[in-house]
N, C-alpha and C positions, 0 to 999 in steps of 0.2 A: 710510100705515102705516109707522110704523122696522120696520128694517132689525135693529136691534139684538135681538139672543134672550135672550129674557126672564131667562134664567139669569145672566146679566152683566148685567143692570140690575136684579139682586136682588141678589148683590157687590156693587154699586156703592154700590147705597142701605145694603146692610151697612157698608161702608168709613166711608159717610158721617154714620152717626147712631154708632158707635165714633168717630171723631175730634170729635163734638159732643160725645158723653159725656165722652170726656178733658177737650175745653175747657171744660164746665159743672164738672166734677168738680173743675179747676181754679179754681176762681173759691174753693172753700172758704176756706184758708189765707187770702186776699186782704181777704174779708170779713170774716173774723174779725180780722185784724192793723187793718184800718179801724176797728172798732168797739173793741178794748181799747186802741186811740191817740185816738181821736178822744173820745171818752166814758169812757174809765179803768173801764169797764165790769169788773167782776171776773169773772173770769174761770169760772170753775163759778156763778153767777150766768147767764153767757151762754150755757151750754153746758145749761140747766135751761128757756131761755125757747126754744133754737133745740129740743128735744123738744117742746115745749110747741106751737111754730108748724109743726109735722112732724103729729102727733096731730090738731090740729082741723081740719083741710084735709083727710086723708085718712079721717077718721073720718065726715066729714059727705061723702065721695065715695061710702064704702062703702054707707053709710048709706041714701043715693040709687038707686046704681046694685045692689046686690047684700049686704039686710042679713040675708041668713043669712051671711056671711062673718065676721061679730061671734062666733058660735058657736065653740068651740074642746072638742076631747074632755078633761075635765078629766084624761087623765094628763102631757096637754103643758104646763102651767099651773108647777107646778114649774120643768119646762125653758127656762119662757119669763121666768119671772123670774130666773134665772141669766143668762140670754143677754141681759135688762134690765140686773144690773148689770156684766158684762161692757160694754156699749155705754158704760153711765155711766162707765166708769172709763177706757172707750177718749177719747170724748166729753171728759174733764175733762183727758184727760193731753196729746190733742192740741191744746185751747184752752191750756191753759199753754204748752205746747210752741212754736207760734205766739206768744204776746204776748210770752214769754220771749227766743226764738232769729229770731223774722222768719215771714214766710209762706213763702218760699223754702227756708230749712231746717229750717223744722217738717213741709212737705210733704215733701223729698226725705228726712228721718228714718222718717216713720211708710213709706215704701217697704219698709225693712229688714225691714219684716210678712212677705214673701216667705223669708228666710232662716229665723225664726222658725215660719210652716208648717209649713217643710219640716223640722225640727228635730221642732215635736212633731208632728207628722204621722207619723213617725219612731216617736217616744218612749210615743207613748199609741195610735195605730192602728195599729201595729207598717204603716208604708207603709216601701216600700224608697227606700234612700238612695240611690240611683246616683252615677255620676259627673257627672253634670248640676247634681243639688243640692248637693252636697258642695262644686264649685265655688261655687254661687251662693252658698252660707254663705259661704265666709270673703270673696267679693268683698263681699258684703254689710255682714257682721262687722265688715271693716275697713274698708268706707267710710265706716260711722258712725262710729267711732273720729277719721277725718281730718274727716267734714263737723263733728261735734258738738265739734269739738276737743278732745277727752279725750287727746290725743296731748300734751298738755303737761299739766304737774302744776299749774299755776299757774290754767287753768280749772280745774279741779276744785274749787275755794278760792272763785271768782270765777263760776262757771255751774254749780254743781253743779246745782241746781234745774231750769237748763234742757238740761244732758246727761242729767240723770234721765230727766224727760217726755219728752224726744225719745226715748231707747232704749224707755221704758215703752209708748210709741204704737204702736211698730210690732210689741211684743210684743202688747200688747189687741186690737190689730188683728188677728194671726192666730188668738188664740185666737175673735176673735167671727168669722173667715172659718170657722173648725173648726165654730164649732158651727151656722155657718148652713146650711154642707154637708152637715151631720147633720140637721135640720131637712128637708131638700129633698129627704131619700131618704127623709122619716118620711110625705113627702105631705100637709104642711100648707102651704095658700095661701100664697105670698110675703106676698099685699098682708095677709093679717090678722096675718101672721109680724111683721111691720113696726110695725101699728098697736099690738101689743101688746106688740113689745118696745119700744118708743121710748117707751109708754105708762108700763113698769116701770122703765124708764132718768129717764126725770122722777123717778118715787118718789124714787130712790135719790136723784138729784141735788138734788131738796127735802129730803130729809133730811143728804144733807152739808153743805148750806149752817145748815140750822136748827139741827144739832144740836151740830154745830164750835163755833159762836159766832166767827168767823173766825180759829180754830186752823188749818183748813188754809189751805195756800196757793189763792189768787182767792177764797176764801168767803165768805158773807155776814156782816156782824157781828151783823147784827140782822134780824127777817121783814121791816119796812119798806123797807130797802135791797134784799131781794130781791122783793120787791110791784113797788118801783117802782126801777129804777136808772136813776134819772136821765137816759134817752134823750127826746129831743125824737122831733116826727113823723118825723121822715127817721131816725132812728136804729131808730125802733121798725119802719120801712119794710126797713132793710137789713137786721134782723133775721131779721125774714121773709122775704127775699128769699133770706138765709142757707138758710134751711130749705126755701123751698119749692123753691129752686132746685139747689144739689148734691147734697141730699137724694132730694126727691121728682122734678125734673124729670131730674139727671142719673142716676138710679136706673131710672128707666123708659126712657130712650133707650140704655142700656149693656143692659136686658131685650132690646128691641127687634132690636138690633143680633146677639146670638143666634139670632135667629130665621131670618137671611139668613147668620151667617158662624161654623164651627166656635169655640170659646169660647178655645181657645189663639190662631186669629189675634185675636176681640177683645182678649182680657188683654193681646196685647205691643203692640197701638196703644193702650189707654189706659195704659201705663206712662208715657207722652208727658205725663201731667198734673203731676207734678213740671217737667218744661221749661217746658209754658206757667208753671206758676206763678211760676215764678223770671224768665221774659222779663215778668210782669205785675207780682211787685213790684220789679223796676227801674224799669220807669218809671212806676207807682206811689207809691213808699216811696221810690225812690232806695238802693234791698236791693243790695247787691253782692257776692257771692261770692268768696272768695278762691279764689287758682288748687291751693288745697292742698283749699279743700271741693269744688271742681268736680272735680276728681279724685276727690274721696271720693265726691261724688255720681255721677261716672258709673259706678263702680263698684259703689251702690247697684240703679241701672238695668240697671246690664251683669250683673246677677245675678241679677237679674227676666226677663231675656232670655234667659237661659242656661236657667233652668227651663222657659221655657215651650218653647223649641226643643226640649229635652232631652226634654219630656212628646210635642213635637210627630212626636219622631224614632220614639221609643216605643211613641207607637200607631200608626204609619203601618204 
């Protein structure tokens, strides 16, 4: 019989499926920068097929294991198509963000989500702004400024498109953290919360593509281009792999991981997933950060860190 009480080998296994969910969580940006390089794959096109491979894998689980969960009271239906194209818009700004800027600094941009929060968290939940978040904004503010190099006029000229989506990512981002928190105090299921926003997140995403005629940027020009975008078996593999893996597998093991460790220490070990991603497309991509965005980026992190401490000092 161990030795060991049971309360520390329930830590422990918290510790350990938070450091899986960072490292699955990481793999996002990686597999996206693989597939808009290797296949020119456009980019809202890709971000239409990976809702697409989220939906029939968890629809046919629901389906299986628990199909009153398909049910929803129709006054959330509204709310769930907002929080659809909220995702879609999250969804299309971080795939450009990535094909544009790298996996490296499209992940460590959409982080700035944390200052944004706490901004309108602020602004529309009248939440107070302490000394904790007020720092994490401007570390944040101005990490993105150094990572996304808007610190010189000359990208602006030369990346505007990919300083946009990067700042744009981590703003969608916290607008779809807002309203999933709103969601969660409304006491509707995560898993059908999911199936039917990723559900209304395709609409919207087949409809930018088809309706653009590819006026936006990644769009499709035409339905046939986004029927079929030219991936072979292994592309249409990573696609999936895309989805079923940082979506649904690191989505469930970051669940998990609450259930054995208060949610402020989970959220400052998965901040860790911008690191892995950046140690993954170096030797990867051969991605290399300069010592002005690693500084921007630890700043992004160091300001993710500051809120959750500040939350953590708070309630104790």
């Amino acid at each position: 019989m161990s030795n060991i009480p049971t309360p520390v080998k329930s830590v422990n296994r918290g510790y350990l499926f938070a450091f899986l969910s960072a490292a699955i969580l990481s793999t996002t940006g990686i597999l996206i920068r693989y597939l808009t390089q290797t296949y020119a794959i456009p980019a809202l096109i890709l971000a239409f097929w990976r809702d697409i491979f989220v939906i029939l894998p968890l629809g046919l689980i629901l389906l299986i294991i628990r199909p009153r969960l398909f049910k929803i009271p129709a006054k959330f239906l509204p709310l769930l198509i907002l929080y659809g194209l909220v995702l879609a818009l999250f969804n299309s700004n971080w795939t450009l963000a990535v094909a544009i800027n790298g996996a490296a600094v499209g992940t460590v941009l959409c982080y700035s989500s944390a200052a944004f929060t706490a901004l309108l968290g602020w602004w529309f939940l009248k939440e107070k702004l302490g000394w904790g978040k007020m720092t994490a904004v401007l570390l944040s503010l101005f990490g993105c400024v150094l990572v996304s190099g808007a610190l010189y006029a000359s990208n602006w000229q030369a990346n505007f498109l990919g300083i946009f989506t990067g700042v744009a990512t981590g703003l969608c981002y916290a607008v779809y953290s807002l309203m999933g928190r709103s969601f969660s105090q409304r006491g509707l299921n995560i898993w059908t919360m999911q199936f039917y926003t990723f559900g209304f997140a395709a609409l919207f995403l087949l409809a930018f593509n088809l309706l653009s005629g590819g006026a936006l940027p990644g769009s499709a020009k035409n339905i046939s281009e986004m029927i079929w975008p030219g991936l072979d078996l292994l592309g249409w593999g990573v696609l999936f792999l895309l989805a079923a893996g940082p979506t649904l597998l690191g989505f469930g093991t970051y669940n998990i991981s609450l259930t054995y460790l208060p949610s402020s220490v989970v959220n400052l070990i998965v901040t860790l997933e911008p690191v892995f991603t950046t140690i993954s497309a170096y030797f990867v991509f051969g991605e290399v950060l300069t010592l002005i965005q690693l500084i921007g980026g630890l700043m992004i992190v160091g300001g993710v860190v500051v809120i959750r401490v500040s939350e953590g000092l708070r309630k104790a």
